[in-house]
N, C-alpha and C positions, 0 to 999 in steps of 0.2 A: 471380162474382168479388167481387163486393160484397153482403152480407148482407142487409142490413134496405130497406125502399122507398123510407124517406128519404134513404139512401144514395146510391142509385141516381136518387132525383129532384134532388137535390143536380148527381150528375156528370151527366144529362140539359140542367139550367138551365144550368151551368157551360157543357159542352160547348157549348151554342146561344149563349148569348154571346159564347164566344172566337168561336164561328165568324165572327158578323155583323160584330165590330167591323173584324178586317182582310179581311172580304169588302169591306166596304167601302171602305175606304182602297185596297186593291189593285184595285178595277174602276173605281175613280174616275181611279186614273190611268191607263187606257186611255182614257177619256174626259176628259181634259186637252186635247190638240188639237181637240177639238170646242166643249170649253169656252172656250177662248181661241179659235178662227174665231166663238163668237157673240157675245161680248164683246169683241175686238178687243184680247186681255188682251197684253201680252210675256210674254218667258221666265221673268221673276223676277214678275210679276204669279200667273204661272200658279205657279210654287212657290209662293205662302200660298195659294190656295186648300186645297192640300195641308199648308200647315205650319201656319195658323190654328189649326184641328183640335188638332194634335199641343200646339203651343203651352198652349192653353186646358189641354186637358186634363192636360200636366205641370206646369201651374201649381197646378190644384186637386186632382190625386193623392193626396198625404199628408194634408193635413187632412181628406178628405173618407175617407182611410182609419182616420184617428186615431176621427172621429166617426162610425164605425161599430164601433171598438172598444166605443166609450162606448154608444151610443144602439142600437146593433144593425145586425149587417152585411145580414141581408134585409131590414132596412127601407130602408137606405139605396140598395141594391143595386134594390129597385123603383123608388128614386123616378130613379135614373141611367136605368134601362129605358124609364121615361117620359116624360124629360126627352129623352131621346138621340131618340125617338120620335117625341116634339112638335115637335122643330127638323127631323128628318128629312122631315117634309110641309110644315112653312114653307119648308124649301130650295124647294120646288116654284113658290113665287113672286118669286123673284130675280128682278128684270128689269137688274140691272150685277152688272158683278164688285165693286167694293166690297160689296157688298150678301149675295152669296155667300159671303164670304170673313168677315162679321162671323156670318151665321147657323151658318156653319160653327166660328167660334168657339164658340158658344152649344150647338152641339151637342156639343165639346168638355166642357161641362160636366157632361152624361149619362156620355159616354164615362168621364170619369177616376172618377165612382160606383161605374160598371159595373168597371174594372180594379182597384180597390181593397177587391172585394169580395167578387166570384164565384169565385174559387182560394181564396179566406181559409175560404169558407162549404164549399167542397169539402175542403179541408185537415180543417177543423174534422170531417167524420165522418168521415175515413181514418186507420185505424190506420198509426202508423210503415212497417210492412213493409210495406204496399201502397200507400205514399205515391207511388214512383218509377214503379208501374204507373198511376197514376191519372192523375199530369202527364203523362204519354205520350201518354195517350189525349186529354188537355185540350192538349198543345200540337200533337197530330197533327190538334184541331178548327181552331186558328188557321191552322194549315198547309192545309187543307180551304179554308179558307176564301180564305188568298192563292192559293190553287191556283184553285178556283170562279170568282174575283175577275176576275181579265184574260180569262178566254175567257167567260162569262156578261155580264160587264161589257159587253165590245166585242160581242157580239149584242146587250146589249139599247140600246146607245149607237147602231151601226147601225143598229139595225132600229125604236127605240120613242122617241131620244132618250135621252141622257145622265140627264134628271131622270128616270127610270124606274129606276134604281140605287135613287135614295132613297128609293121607294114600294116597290120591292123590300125593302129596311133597314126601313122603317118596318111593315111585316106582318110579319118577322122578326121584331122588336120589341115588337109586340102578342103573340104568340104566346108570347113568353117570360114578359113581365107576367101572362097570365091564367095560364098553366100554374104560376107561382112561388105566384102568391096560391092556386090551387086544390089547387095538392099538395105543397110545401113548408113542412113543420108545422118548429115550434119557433124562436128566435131565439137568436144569439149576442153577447153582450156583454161578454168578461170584462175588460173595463175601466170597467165602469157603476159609476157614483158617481164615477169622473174629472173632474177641471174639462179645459172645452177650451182650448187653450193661441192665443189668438184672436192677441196680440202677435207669436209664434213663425210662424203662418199668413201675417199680414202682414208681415213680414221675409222670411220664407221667396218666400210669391208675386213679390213686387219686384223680390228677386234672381233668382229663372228669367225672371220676364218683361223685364226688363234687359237680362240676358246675353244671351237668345236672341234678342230683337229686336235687341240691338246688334248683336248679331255680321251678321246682315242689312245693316248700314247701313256694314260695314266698307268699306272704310280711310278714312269721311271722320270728321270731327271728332267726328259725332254719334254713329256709333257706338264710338268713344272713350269718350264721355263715359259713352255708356250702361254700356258693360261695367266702366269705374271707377266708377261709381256701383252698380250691381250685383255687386262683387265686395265694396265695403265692405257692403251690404244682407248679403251670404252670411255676412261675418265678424261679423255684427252677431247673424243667426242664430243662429248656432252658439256666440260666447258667453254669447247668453241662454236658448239651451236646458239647455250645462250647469250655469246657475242655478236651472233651477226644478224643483218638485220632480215637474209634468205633463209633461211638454215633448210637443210633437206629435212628434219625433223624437227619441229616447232617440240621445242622440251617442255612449253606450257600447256602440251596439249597431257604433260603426265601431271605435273603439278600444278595444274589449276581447274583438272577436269576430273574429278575421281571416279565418274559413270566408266571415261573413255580410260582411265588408268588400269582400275581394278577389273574389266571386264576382259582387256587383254591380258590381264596377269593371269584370268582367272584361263582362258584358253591357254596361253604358258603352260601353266599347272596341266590341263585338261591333254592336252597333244603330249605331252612329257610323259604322263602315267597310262596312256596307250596306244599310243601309233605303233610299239614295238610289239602289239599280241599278233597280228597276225603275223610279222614275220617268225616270231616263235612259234606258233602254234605248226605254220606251217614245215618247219623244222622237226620238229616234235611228230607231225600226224604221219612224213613222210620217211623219217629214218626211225624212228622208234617204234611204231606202230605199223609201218610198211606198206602206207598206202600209197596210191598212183596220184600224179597231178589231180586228174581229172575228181578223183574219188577226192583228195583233199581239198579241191577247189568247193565242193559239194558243200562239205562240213562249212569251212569257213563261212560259206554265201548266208550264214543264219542271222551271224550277225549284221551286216549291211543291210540286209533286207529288212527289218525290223527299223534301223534307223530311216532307213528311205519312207519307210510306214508313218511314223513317229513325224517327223523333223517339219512337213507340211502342217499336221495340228498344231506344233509346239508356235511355229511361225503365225498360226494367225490365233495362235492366244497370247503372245507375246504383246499383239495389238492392243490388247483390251485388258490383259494381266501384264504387271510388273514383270521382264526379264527376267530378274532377279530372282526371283522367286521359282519359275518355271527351271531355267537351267541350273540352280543350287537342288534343286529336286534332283536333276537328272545326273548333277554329279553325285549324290548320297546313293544313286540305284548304282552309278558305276562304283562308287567304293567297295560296295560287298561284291559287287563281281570280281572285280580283281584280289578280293581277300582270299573269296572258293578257291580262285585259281590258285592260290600260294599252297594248294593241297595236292597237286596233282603229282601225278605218280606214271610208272612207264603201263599199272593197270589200270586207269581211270579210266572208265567208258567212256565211249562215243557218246550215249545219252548224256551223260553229267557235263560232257564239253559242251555238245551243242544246245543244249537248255542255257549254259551260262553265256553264252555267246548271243543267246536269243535276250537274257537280261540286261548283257553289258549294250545291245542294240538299242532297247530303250531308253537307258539312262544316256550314253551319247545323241540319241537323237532329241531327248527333252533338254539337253545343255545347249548345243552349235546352233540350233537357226536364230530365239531367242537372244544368246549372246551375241550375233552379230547382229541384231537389230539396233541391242541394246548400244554396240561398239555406230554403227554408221549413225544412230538419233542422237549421237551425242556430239556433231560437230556439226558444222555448216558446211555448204555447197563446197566453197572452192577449198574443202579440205578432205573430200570424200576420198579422192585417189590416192592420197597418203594413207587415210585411216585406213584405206582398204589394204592398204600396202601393209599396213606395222600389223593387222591384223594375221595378213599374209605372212609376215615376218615371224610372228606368233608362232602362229600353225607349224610353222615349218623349224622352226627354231627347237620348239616343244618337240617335233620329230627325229630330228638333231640328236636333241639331249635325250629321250628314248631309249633311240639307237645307240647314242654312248654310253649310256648306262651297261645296256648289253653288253656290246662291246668290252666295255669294260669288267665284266661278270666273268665275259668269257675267258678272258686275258688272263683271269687272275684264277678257275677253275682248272679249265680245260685246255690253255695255249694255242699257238698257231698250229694246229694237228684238224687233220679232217675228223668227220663226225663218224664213227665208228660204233659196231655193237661194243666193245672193249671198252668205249668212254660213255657209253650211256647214261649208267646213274653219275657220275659226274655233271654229264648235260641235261638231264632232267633237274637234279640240284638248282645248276643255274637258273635252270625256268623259274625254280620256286623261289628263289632270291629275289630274281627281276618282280615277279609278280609281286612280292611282301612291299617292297623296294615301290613300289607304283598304286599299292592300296594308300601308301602312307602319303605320298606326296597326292593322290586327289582328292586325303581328307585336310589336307589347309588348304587345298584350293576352293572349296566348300565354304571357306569364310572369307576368303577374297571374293567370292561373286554372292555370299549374302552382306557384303560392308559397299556396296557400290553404288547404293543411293537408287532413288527413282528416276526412271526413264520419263514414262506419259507426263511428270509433273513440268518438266524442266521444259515439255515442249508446249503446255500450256499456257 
């Protein structure tokens, strides 16, 4: 399928890092209620462990994608490998949750290297035509991985302890650093001789980490203040990007591109109305229902597996079918999933979950490989590592604002109190909030990715 060895070691490297990064994130939250029984964490303590992560890493996405334009994507793409690596075994020495949850940040900073680089360094040796087959196979590894994620997770959080994840990650990790330096020849840079746009980075960071910390601290005053001080940082951004002549983010790549505008909106929308099901559910299967890691790792793995199924077909008809079309389908299968869910109850069977988690599998797997086809065929070479970046930025962004929503549910339900039988229907509630809350925002994202124009035409 793929010609030359570099090729092939390219989609190898790529592959093992989509896989680790949400193996991780997805076995970590089966091991959330172990983590907060040893720490003594609450409900909204135990979401930044989880959102720390996402945080850090949507903060330094784009610039660290800009300066792999300039400086070289596998160099920078190693040093994310090593970074992600190094913090993965200092996780091993938390003795609090604060503690957890700042290392977790720091490992964040590997993380957004690593998504800002490895699809840009895959793009770069795939011919157009075998673009849609190559994401397939790269978004069937992260699907691999959320699938791996909750049923390896919950055995090794059972049986070895929850810090046994990150020494898992962390040999992942090594294994991709020596295989990249031993058989990944040549570097890509077609942005070298670029200045970096250092002003734009810190406008840019201020306003993500503003917005998404405020939005945590909703409805009291402070996080007020943050999201208005962070929304003037965003406009601050933006018009000093379209003054310079570097910018870390070419703002014409939103207004003058509407494949590449609306396709990232449409992922926004997409990661916003579910990146937060599994960490509820797994809340949900393991306090209210009473089951073990391992046992809730099971349930979950329906849906990832399904996407991993999925997300390879979707990629090579994406080739030959409009994007457009493929992932707007797949967001219409996830809206009625997340609608079911807005019904669940502390007796909804196991069947009824895992049937809908087997639906919601499909529809995210007919939206992600397609939309990023649709997001990388819509800019040229030396802009691949940004797009992959802001897409990146996307993703995680949408995770973000997910997780704050919850966050925010919680806050306003159930308070900084742990998850108790005593607040149960309270936290069930929330679940059905979140989930109404997330059918509605992936039915406009539905029309942001049917308004986004044709891909194949634009490249003919």
């Amino acid at each position: 399928m793929i010609e030359s060895s570099n090729q092939k070691t390219a989609l190898i490297i790529s592959t093992l890092s989509s896989f680790m990064t949400p193996f991780m994130v997805s076995s970590l939250n089966v091991a959330l209620p172990s983590i907060g029984n040893e720490f003594g964490l609450d409900a909204i303590s135990l979401s930044w462990v989880a959102t720390s992560y996402l945080l850090s890493a949507a903060i330094f996405l784009i610039p660290f994608g800009r300066l792999a334009d300039i400086y070289g994507r596998k160099k920078i793409f190693i040093y994310g490998v090593s970074i992600y690596t190094i913090f993965s075994l200092l996780i091993l020495t938390s003795n609090s949750g604060p503690m957890l949850i700042v290392l977790r940040a720091m490992q964040g900073i590997g993380g957004a290297m690593i998504f800002g680089t490895g699809v840009a360094i895959l793009i770069s040796l795939t011919t157009p035509a075998k673009r849609g087959r190559v994401l397939g196979i790269n978004v069937a590894a992260v699907y691999l991985g959320l699938s791996a994620g909750p049923f390896l997770g919950g055995m090794l959080t059972q049986h070895f302890g929850w810090m046994s994840i990150f020494v898992v990650n962390a040999l992942l990790g090594l294994i991709i650093v020596v295989f990249t330096l031993w058989k990944l020849k040549g570097e890509w840079a077609e942005a070298k001789g670029d200045k970096f746009d250092y002003m734009g980075s810190i406008f840019f960071s201020i306003a993500l980490l503003l917005l998404m910390y405020g939005s945590s601290k909703l409805p009291g005053a402070t996080g007020i203040c943050m999201i208005i001080t962070g929304s003037i940082s965003l406009i601050l951004f933006v018009v000093w990007e379209r003054r310079i002549s570097n910018p870390i983010l070419d703002i014409k790549l939103f207004t003058h591109n509407p494949v590449f505008a609306l396709s990232n909106a449409a992922a926004l929308i997409n990661y916003s109305a579910t990146s937060a099901i599994t960490f509820l559910l797994s809340l949900y299967l393991q306090y209210v229902k009473g089951f073990s890691p391992q046992a809730t790792g099971i349930v979950l793995v329906s849906q990832p597996i399904f996407m991993t199924i999925v997300s390879p077909l979707a990629g090579r008809l994406s080739d030959k079918i409009e994007p457009r079309i493929i992932a707007s389908i797949g967001m219409a299968f996830t809206v009625v999933g997340l609608f079911l869910f807005a019904f669940i109850t502390s007796d909804t069977s196991l069947t009824i979950v895992t049937i809908n988690l087997i639906f919601l599998g499909v529809g995210f797997g007919l939206f992600s490989s397609p939309n990023t086809n649709a997001v990388m065929s819509s800019v040229t070479k030396e802009y691949y590592s940004i797009a992959s970046a802001t897409l990146g930025t996307m993703r995680l962004t949408g995770q973000m604002l997910s997780m704050g929503i919850v966050i925010l549910i919680f806050s306003l339900s159930i308070g900084r109190i742990q998850i108790t039988a005593g607040n149960f229907p309270e936290f069930v509630g929330s679940i059905r909030v979140a989930f109404i809350i997330f059918a509605s925002l992936c039915f406009i994202g539905i029309f942001a990715s049917l308004g986004r124009g044709k891909v194949h035409r634009s490249n003919e």
